[in-house]
PDB file of N, CA, C and O in Angstrom, chain B, residues numbered from 101:
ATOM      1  N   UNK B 101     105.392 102.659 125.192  1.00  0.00           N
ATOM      2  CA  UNK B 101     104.310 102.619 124.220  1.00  0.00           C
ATOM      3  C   UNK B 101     104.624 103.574 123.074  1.00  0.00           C
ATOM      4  O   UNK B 101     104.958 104.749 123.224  1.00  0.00           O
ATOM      5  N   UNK B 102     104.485 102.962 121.955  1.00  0.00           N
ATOM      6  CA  UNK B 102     104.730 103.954 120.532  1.00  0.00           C
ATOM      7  C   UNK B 102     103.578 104.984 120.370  1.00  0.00           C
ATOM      8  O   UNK B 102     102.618 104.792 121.115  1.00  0.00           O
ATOM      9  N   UNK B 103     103.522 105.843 119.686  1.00  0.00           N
ATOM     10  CA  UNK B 103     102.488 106.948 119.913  1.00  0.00           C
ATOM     11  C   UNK B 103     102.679 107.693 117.928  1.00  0.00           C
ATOM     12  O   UNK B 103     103.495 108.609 117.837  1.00  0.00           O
ATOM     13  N   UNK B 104     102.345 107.495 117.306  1.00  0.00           N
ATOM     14  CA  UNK B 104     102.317 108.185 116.089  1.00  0.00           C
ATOM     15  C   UNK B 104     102.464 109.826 116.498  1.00  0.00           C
ATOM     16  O   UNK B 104     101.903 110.275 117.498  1.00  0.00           O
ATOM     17  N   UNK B 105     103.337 110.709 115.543  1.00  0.00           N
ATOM     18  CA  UNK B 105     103.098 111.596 115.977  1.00  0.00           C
ATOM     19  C   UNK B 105     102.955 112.560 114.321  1.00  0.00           C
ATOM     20  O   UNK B 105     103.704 112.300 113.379  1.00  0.00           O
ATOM     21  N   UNK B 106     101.963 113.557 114.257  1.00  0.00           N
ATOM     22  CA  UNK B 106     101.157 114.013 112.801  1.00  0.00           C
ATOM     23  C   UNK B 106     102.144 114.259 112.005  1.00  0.00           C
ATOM     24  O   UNK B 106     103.244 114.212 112.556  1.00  0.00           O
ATOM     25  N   UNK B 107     102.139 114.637 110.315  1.00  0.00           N
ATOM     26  CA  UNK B 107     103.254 114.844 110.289  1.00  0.00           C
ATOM     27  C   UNK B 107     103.191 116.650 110.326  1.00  0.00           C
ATOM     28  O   UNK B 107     104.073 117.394 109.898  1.00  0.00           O
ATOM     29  N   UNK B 108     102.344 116.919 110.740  1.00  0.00           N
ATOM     30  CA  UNK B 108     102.243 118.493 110.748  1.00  0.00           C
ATOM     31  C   UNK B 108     103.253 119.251 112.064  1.00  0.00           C
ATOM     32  O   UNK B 108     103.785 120.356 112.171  1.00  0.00           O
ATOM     33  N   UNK B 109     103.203 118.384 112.691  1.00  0.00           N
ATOM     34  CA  UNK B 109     103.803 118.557 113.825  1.00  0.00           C
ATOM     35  C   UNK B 109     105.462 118.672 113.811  1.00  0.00           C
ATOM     36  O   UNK B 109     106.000 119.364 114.675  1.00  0.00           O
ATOM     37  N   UNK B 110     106.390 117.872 112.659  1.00  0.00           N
ATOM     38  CA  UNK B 110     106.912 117.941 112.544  1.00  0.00           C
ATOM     39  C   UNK B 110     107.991 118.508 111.103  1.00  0.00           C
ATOM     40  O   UNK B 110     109.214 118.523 110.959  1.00  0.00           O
ATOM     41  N   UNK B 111     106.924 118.897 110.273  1.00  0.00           N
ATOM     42  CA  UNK B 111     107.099 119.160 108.416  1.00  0.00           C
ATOM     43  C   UNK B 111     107.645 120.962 109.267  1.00  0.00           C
ATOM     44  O   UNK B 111     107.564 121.227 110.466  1.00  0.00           O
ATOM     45  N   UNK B 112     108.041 121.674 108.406  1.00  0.00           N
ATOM     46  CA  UNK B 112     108.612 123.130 108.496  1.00  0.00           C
ATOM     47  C   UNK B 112     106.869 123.651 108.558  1.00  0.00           C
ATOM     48  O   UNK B 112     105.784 123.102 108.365  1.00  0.00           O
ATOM     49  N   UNK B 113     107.354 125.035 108.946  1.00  0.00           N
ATOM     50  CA  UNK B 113     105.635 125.778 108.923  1.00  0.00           C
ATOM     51  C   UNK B 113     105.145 125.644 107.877  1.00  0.00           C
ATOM     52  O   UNK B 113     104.024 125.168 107.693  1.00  0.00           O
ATOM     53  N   UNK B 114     106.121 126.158 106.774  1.00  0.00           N
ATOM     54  CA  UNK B 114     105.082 126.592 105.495  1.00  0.00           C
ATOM     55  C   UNK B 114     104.698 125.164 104.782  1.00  0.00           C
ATOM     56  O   UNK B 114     104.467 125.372 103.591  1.00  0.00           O
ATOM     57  N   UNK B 115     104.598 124.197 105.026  1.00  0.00           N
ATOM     58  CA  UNK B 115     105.008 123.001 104.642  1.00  0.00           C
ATOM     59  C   UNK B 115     103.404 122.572 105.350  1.00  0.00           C
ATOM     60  O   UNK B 115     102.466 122.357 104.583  1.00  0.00           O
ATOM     61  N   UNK B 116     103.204 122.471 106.955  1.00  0.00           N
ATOM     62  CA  UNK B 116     102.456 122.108 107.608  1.00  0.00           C
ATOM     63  C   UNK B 116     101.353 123.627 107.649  1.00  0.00           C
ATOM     64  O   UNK B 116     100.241 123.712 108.171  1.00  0.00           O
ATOM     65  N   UNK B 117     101.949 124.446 107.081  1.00  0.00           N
ATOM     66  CA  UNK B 117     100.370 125.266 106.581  1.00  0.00           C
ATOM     67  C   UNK B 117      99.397 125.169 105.524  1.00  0.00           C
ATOM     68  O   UNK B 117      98.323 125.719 105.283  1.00  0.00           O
ATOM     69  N   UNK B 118     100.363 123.988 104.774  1.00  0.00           N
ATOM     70  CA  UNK B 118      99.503 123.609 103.579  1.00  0.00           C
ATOM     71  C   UNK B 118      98.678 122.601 103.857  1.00  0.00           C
ATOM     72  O   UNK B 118      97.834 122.261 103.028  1.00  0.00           O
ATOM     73  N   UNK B 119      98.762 122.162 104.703  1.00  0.00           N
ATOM     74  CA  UNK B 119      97.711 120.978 105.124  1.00  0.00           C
ATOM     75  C   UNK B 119      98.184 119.283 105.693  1.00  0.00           C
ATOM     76  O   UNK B 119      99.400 119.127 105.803  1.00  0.00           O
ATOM     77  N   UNK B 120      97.657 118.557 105.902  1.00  0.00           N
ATOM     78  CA  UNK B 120      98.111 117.339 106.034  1.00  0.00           C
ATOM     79  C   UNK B 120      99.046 116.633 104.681  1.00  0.00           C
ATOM     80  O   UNK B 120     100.178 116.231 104.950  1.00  0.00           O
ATOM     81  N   UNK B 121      98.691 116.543 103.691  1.00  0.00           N
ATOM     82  CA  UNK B 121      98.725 115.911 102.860  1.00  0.00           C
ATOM     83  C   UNK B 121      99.692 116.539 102.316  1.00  0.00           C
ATOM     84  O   UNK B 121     100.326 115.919 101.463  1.00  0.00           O
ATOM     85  N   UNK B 122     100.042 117.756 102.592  1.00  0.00           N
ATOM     86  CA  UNK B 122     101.123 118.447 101.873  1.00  0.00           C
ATOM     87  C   UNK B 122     102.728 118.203 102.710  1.00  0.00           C
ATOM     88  O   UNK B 122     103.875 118.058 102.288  1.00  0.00           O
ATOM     89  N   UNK B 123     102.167 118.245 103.959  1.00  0.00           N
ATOM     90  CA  UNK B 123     103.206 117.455 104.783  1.00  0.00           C
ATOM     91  C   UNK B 123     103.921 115.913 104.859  1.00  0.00           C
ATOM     92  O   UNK B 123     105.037 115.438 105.070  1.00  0.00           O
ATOM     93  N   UNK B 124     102.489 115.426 104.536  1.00  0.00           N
ATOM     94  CA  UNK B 124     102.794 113.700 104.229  1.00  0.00           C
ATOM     95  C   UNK B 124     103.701 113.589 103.149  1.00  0.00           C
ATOM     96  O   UNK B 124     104.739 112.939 103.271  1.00  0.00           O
ATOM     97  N   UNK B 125     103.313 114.321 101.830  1.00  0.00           N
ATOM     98  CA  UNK B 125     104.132 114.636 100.653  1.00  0.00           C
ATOM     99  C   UNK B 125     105.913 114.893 100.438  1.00  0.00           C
ATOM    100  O   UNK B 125     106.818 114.441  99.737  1.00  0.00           O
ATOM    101  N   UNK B 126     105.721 115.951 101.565  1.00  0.00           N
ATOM    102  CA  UNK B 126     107.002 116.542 102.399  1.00  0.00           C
ATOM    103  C   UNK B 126     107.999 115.254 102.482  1.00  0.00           C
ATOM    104  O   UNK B 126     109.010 114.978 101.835  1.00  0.00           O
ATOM    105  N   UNK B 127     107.330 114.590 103.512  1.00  0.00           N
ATOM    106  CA  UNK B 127     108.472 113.540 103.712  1.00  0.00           C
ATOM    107  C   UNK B 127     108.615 112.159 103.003  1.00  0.00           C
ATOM    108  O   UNK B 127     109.447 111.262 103.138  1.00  0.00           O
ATOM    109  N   UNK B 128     107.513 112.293 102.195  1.00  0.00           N
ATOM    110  CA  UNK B 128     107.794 111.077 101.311  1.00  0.00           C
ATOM    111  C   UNK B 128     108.968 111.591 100.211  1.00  0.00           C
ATOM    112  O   UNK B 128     109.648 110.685  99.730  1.00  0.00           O
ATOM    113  N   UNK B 129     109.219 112.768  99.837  1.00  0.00           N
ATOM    114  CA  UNK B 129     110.239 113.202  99.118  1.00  0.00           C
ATOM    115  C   UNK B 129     111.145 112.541  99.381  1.00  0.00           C
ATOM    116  O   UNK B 129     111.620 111.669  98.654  1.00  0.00           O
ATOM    117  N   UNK B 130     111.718 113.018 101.027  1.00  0.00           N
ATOM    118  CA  UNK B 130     112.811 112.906 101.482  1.00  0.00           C
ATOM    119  C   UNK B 130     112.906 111.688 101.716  1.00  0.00           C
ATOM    120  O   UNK B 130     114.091 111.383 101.849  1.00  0.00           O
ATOM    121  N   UNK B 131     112.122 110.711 101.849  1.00  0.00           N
ATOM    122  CA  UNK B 131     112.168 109.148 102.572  1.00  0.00           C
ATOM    123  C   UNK B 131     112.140 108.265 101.368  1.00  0.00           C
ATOM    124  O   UNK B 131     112.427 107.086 101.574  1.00  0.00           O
ATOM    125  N   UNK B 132     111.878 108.587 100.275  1.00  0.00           N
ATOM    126  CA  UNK B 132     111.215 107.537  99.046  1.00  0.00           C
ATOM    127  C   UNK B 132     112.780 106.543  99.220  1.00  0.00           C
ATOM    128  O   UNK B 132     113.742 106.815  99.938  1.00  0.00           O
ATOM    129  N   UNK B 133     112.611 105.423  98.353  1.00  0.00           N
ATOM    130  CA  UNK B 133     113.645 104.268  98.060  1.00  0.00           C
ATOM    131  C   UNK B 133     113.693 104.581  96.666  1.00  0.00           C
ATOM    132  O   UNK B 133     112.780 104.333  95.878  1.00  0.00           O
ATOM    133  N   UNK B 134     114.501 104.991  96.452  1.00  0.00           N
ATOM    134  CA  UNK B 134     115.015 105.335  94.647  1.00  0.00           C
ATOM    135  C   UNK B 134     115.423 103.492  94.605  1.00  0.00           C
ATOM    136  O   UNK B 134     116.105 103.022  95.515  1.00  0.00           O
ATOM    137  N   UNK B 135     115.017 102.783  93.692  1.00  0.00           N
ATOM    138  CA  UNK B 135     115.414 101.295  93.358  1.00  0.00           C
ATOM    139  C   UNK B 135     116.592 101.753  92.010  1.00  0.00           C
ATOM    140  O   UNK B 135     117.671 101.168  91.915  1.00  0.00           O
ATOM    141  N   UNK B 136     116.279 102.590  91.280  1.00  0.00           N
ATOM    142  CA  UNK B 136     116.755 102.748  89.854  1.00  0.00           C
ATOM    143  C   UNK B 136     118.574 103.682  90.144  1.00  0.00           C
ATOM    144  O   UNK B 136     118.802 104.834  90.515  1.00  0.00           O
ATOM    145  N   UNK B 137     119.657 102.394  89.721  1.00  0.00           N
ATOM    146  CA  UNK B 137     120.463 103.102  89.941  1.00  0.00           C
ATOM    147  C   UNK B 137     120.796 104.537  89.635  1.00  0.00           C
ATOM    148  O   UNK B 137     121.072 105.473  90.385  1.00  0.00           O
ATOM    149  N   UNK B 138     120.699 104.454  88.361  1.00  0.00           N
ATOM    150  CA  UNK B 138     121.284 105.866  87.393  1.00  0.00           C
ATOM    151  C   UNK B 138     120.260 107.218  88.149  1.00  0.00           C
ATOM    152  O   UNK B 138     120.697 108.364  88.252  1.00  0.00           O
ATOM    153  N   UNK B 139     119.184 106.899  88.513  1.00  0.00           N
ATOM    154  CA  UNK B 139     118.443 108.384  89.039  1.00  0.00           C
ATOM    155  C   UNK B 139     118.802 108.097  90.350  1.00  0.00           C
ATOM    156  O   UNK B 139     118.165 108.912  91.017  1.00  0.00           O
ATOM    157  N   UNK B 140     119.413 107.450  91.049  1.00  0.00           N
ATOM    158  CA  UNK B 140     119.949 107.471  92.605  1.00  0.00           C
ATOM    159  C   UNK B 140     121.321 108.029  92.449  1.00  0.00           C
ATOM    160  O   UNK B 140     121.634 108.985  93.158  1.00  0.00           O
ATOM    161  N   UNK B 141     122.017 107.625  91.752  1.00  0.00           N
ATOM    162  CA  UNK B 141     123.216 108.362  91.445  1.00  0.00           C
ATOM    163  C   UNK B 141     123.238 110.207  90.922  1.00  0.00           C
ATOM    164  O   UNK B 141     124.062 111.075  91.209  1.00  0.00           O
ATOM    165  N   UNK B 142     121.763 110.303  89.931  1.00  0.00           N
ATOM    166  CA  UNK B 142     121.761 111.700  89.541  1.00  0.00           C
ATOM    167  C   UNK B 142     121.483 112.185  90.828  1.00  0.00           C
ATOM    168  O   UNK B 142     121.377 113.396  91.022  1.00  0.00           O
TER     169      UNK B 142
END
């Protein structure tokens, strides 16, 4: 069975001391889909 897990639980401390949303933020950084070559390349 799959189980969601927060992302507070897994963002760095200072990251998940800022709150939910600051964590969600967190990894949308790192996860986004750049579509646009030239800023995937920068």
């Amino acid at each position: 069975m799959n189980q969601l897990v927060a992302f507070t639980d897994r963002a760095p401390a200072l990251i998940a001391a800022s709150g939910d949303r600051a964590a969600y933020r967190f990894f949308e950084f790192f996860t986004a889909n750049i579509r646009n070559p030239n800023t995937r390349r920068a």
